[in-house]
One Martini backbone bead per residue (centre of mass of N, CA, C, O) as a GRO file, in nm:
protein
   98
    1UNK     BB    1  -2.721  10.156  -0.580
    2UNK     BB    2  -2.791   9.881  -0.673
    3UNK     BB    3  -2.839   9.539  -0.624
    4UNK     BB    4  -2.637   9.257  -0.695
    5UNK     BB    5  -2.761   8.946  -0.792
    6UNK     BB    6  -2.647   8.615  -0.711
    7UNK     BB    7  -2.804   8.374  -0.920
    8UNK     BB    8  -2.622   8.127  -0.768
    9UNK     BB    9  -2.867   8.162  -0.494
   10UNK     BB   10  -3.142   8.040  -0.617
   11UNK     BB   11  -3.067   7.713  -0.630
   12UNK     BB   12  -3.091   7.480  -0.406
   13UNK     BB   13  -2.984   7.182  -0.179
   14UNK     BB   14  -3.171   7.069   0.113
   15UNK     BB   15  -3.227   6.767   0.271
   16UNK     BB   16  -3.493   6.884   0.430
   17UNK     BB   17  -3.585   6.962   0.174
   18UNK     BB   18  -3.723   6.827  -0.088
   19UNK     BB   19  -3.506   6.574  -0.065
   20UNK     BB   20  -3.294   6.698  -0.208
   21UNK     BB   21  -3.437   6.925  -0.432
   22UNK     BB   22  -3.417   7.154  -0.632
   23UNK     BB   23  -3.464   7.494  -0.478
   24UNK     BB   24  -3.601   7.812  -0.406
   25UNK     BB   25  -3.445   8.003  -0.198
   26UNK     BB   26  -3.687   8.029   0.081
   27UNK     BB   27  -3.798   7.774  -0.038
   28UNK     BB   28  -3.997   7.485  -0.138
   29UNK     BB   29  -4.011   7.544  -0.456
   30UNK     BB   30  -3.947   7.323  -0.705
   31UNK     BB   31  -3.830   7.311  -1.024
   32UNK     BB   32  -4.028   7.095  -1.081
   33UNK     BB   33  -4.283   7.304  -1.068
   34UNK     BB   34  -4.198   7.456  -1.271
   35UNK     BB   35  -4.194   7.304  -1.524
   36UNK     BB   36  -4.479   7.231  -1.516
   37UNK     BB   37  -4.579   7.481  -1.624
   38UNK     BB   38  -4.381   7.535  -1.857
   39UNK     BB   39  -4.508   7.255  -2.008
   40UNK     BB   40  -4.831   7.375  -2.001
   41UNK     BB   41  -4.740   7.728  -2.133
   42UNK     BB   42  -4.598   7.917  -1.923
   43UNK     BB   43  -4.483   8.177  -1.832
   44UNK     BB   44  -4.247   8.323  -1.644
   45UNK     BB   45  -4.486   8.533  -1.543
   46UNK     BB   46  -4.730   8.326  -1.502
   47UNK     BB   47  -4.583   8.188  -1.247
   48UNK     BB   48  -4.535   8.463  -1.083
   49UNK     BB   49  -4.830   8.499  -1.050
   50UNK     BB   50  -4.910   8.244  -0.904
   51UNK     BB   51  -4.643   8.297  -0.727
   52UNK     BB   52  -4.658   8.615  -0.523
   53UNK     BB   53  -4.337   8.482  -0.353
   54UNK     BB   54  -4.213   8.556  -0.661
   55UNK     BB   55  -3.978   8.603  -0.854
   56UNK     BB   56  -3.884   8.626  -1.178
   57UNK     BB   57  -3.582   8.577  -1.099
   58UNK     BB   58  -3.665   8.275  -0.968
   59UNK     BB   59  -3.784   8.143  -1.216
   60UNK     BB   60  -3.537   8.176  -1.438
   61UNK     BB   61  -3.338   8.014  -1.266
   62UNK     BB   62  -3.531   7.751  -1.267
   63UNK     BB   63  -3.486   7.737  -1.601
   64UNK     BB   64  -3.217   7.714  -1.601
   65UNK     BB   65  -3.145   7.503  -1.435
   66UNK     BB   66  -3.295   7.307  -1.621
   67UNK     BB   67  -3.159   7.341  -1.854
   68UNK     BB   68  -2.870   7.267  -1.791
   69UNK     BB   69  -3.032   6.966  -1.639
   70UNK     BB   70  -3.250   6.788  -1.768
   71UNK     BB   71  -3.167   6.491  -1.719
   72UNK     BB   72  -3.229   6.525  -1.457
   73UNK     BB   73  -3.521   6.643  -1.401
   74UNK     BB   74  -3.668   6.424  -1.617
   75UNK     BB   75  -3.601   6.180  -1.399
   76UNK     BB   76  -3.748   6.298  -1.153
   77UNK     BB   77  -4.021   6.317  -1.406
   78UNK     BB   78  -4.030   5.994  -1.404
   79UNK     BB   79  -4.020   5.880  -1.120
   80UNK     BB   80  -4.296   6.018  -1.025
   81UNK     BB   81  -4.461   5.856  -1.251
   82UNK     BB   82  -4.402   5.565  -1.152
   83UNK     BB   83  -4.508   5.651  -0.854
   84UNK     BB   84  -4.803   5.664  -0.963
   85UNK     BB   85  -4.855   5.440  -1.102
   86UNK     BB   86  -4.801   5.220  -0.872
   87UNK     BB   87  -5.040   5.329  -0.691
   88UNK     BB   88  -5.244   5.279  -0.830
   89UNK     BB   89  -5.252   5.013  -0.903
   90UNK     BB   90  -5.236   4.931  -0.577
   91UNK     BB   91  -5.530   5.016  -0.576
   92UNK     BB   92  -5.668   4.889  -0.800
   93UNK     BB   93  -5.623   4.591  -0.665
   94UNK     BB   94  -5.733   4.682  -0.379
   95UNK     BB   95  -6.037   4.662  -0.506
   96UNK     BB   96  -6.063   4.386  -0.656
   97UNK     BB   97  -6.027   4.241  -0.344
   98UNK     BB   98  -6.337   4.310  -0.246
   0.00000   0.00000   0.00000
């Protein structure tokens, strides 16, 4: 007989890995960068092609995941864009007083 998965053991929150935002269990590998290659139009397939210590059914946990949560994944994916355009500033005024 096949083991049979609780899917819902694919998605942890431990709060020394990747501060504690939601990734695939027993990796680093945050939610959040699933996202964004499923955002770049990579299927389910071609994400776990890239990270070939990911099964599919890891890969589909973390985008049901986001797709159940989408405005928690969101919020997290505006606030790295607000904390990279705040760094490029702080780093182009820092060159423009040399």
């Amino acid at each position: 007989m096949a083991k049979i998965a609780d899917i819902g053991t694919y998605i942890v929150r431990t709060p020394k890995i990747r501060g504690g935002r939601p990734h695939i269990a027993g990796t680093g590998i945050t939610v959040r960068r699933i996202v964004g290659w499923y955002k770049l139009g990579l299927t389910a397939e071609e994400i776990a092609a890239e990270i070939p210590h990911l099964t599919l059914a890891q890969v589909h946990a973390a985008l049901a995941y986001y797709h159940a949560n989408r405005e928690e994944i969101e919020a997290e994916i505006a606030a790295e864009e607000d904390e990279t355009e705040r760094l490029e500033r702080e780093h182009y005024l820092s060159r423009q007083g040399s």
